[in-house]
N, C-alpha and C positions, 0 to 999 in steps of 0.2 A: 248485289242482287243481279244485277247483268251478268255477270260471271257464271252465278249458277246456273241461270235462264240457256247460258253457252253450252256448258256443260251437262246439263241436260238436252240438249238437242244434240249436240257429240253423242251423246249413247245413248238416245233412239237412234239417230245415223246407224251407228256402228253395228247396233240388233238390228235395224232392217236389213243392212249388208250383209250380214252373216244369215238370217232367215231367207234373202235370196237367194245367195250363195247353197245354203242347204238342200232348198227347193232343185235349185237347179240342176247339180250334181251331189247326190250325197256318197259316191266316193267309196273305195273298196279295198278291206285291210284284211287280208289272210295272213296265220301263223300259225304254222305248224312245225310241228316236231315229235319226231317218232310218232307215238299212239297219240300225241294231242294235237286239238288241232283247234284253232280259234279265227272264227268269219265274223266280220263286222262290218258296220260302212266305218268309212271316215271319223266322222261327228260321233258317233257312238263310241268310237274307241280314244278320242279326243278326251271327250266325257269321264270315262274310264279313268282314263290318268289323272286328269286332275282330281277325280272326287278322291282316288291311292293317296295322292300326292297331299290333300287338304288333311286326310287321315293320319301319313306318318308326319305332317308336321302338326299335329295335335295333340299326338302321343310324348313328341319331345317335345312341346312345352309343357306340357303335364308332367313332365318326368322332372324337368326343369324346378317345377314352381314348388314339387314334393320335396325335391333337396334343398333347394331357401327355406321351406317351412322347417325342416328338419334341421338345418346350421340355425337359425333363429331357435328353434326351441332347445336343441341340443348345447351343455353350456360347454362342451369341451369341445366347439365346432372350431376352424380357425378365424372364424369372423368375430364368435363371443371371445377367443382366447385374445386379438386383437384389442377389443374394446377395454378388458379387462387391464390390460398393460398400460394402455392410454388413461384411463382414471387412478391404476397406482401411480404412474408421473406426475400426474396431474393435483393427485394431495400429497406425494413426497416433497413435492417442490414447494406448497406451499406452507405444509409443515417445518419446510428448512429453512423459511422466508420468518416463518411466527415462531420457532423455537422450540418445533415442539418434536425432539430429539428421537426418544423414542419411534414413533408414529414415522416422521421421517427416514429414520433408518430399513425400519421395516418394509414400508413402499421402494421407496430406491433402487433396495435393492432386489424386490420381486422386478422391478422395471428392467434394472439394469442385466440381470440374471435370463430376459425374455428378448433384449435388445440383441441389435447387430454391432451396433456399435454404442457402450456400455457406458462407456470413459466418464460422461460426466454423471451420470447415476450414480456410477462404484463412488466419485469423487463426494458427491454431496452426501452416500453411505457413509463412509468413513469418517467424515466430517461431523455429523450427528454422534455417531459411535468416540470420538475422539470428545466430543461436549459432554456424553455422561461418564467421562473416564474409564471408557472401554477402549484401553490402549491396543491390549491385544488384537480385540477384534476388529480396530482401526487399522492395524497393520496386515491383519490378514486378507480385508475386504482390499486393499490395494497390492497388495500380492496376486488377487485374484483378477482385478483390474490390468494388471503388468501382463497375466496368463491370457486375459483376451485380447488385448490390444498393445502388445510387444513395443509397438512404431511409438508410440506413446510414454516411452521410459521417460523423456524430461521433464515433462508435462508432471506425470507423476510423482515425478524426486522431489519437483519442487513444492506441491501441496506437500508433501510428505514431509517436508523440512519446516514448510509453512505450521504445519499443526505439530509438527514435535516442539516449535517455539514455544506454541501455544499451551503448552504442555509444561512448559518449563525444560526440557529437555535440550537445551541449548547447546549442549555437546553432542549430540547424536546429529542434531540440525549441521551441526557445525561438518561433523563427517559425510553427513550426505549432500553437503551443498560443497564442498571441497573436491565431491566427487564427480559431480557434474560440469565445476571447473573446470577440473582438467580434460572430460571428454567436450564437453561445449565452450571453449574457452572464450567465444566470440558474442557466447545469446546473454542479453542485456537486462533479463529477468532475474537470471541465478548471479551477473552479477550485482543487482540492486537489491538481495535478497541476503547476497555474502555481506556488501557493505552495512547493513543495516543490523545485521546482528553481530558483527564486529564491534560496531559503536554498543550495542547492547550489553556484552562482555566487558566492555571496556579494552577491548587489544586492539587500540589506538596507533600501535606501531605498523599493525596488521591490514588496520584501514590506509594506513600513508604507503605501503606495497601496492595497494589496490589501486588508489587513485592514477596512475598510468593508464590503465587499463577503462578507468571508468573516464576518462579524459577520453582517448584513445576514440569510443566506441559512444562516447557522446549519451550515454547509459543517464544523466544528473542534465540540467537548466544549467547555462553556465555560472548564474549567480548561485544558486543552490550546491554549484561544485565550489566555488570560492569557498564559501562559509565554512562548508564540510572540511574544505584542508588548512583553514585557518583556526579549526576547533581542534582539528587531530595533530597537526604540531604545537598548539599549545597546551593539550594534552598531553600529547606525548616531553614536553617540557616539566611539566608537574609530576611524572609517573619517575621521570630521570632523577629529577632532586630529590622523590622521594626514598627512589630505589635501596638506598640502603642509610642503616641507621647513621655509620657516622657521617659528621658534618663534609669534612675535608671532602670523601669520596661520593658524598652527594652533589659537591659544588663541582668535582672532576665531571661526572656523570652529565648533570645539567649542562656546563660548557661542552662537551663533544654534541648533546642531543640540541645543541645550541650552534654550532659552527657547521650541522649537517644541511640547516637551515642554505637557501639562496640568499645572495646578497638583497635581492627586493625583498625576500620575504624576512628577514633580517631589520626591515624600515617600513613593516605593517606594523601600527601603534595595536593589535589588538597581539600580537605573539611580543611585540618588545612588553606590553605589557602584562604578561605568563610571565618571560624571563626574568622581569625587574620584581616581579612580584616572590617567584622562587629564591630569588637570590635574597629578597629583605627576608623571607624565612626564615632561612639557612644561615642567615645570621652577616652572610653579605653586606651591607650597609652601603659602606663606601662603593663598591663596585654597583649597588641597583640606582644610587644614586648618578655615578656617571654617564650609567647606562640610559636612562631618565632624561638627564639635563641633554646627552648629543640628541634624541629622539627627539624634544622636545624643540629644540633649534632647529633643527633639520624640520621639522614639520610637528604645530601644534597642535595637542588633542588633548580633552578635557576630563578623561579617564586617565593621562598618564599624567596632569597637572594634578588630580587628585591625590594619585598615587607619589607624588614627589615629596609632598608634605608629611609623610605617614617613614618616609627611609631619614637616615642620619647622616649625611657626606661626613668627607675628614674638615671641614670648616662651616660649622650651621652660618655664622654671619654672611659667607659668600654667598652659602646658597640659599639665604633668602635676599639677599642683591638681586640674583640671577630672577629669581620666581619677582620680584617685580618687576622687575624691567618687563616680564610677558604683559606685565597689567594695563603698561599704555596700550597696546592692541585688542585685550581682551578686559575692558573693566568690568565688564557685565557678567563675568563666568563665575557659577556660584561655586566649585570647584576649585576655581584658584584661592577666592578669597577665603575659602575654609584651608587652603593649602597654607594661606600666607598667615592665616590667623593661628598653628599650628605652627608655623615656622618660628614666629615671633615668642609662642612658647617655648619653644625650645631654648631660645636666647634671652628669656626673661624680659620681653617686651609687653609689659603687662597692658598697659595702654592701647598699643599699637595692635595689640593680638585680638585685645576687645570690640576697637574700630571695624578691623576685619570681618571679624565673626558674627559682628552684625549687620554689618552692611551683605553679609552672603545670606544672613535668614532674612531681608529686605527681597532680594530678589527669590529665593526658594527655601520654602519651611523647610527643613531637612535634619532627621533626628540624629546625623552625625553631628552637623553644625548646633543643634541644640545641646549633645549632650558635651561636645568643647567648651560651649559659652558657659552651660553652667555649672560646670568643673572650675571654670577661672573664678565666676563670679562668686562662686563657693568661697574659694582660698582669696580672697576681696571682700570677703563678710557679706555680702548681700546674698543672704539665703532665701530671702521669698521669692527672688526672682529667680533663681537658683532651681529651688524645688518645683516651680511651674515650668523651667522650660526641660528638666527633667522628667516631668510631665507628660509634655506637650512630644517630647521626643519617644516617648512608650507610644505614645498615642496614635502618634505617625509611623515607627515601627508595626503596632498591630493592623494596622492600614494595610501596607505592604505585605505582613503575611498573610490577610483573609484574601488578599487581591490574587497574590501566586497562586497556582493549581496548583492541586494535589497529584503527586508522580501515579501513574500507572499501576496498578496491580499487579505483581507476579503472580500468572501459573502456579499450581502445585504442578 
């Protein structure tokens, strides 16, 4: 309230000054020119100007507030063609979010077709067009994406590889991510994009080329890089022995894809156990069993003590010697005593294979060890207990398979 009370008396001040001021001298403005000629005082010509001045700035806000009315009502003005672009974004994206392909497509790429910069528009286009099996027109909306935003080619290749997978086309992915290898040999996307559909094809030898590179470039976690090369040499172990039909030149095959191996990796119980397992295929015997017993001295594991019971050495008495003697370190392993309970079959220890076999389903129900025991107990005349733990061995089998997921969907 003081304020105004201020300000009101500043402008009565300033009209009495000025109405003095007028009073006193009102002041003498001549202009002339040629036949014209213009006399005024001061104040009058003062006046003058400003009331021009009030005039043409009235005119251009009127002129002004005509053209807003006119871009508002007009729909091809660039404020409505603005607005219009922002709302197709705005349900393309959430059309792409809810699946609804179509609808999506069509927004996108009115957006993408009005933007500066397009790139993820055309990308979310194609991507809808690519969901209702409009390959072509999936490949041309990023053709057109490549034509506006050139800088942009990896970016591109790589959806483009991405959704050829998705497609089933996993050789076409294969040639356009091979091609961006070799110009981007360093970016860590087109390589986690190679590796991954390597593993998808199964060219497992093709992943073991790779892994330098994905080491190299730190591309994987390094536990998540272990696993990966401990799956693809023991893959690549499996594809060796089975490479061709005969025997002799499958065992040739597996030994080289076997000695390509490092000495550590050589003494990971998860590839010694690929190798000892190819070689009991293949008819190996003798040789996955030795393989087995130095692995197993050297360092013990419950997967390869499994697996030792299941091979035939050249003397089954030694080597179930050998498989006890692990038992004073390990009594509790339900693996070995189904190993030893299987060994003792082998040598007609009809007794001693019984002991075993049950004392391994004391510690874990398991339908391998069920269906050993009641195979023996079978050929031992005791068939009711026979046909329950054959039973009981389905039972726990269909356990295990509701438990597994179901693999992935291919692509048409």
């Amino acid at each position: 309230m003081k304020r105004l009370y201020v300000i009101v008396f500043l402008v009565i001040a300033a009209t009495a000054a000025l109405g003095l001021a007028i009073a006193e001298h009102s002041g003498y403005v001549l202009v002339a020119y040629k036949s014209f000629r213009y006399e005024s005082s001061l104040w009058a010509t003062l006046a003058v100007i400003a009331v021009l001045w009030l005039v043409i700035w009235g005119i251009k806000a009127l002129v002004e507030l005509v053209m807003t009315s006119s871009g508002v009502v007009n729909p091809w003005s660039r404020r409505n063609r603005s607005r219009r672009v922002q709302v197709a974004i705005e349900h393309g994206q959430l059309d792409l979010a809810e699946g609804r392909w179509a609808s999506a497509q069509r927004h996108l790429y009115r957006a993408a077709e009005a933007e500066r910069q397009p790139l993820l528009y055309y990308l979310g286009a194609a991507r809808a067009a690519n969901e209702q099996g409009h390959y072509e027109e999936c490949d041309r909306l990023l053709e057109r994406a490549l034509e506006r935003q050139p800088q942009a080619e990896l970016a591109i290749a790589l959806s483009h590889a991405q959704l050829q997978t998705d497609r089933g086309d996993t050789e076409g992915a294969l040639v356009t991510l091979q091609a961006m290898h070799e110009r981007h040999p360093r970016n860590a996307q087109t390589l986690r994009q190679l590796q991954r559909l390597y593993q998808q094809r199964g060219e497992w030898s093709a992943v073991i080329r790779l892994l330098p590179e994905l080491r190299k470039d730190k591309v994987l976690p390094p536990s998540e890089l272990a696993e990966l090369e401990r799956r693809a040499w023991g893959e690549n172990l499996s594809l060796a022995a089975h490479r061709e039909e005969d025997g002799s030149v499958g065992r040739q095959s597996l030994l080289r894809a076997w000695e390509q191996l490092t000495s550590a990796q050589r003494q990971e119980p998860p590839l010694v156990l690929a190798y000892a397992e190819q070689l009991r295929q293949l008819g190996a015997q003798v040789e996955a069993e030795e393989v087995l017993r130095t692995a197993l001295k050297r360092k013990y594991d419950s997967h390869l003590a499994r697996l030792y019971g299941l091979v035939r050495g050249s003397d089954p008495a030694r080597q179930l010697q050998t498989a006890e003697g692990w038992l004073k370190e390990h009594p509790g392993d339900p693996s070995l005593l189904l190993t030893l309970g299987r060994l003792c079959l082998q040598t007609s220890l009809w007794g001693k294979a019984r002991d075993y076999l049950e004392s391994s389903l004391r510690v874990q129900r398991n339908p391998e060890t069920c269906a050993e025991l009641a195979r023996l107990l079978a050929q031992l005349g005791d068939t009711e207990r026979s046909n329950q733990l054959f039973q009981e061995g389905l039972g726990l089998l269909d356990e295990r398979l509701l438990a597994a997921p179901l693999p992935a969907p291919v692509h048409a």
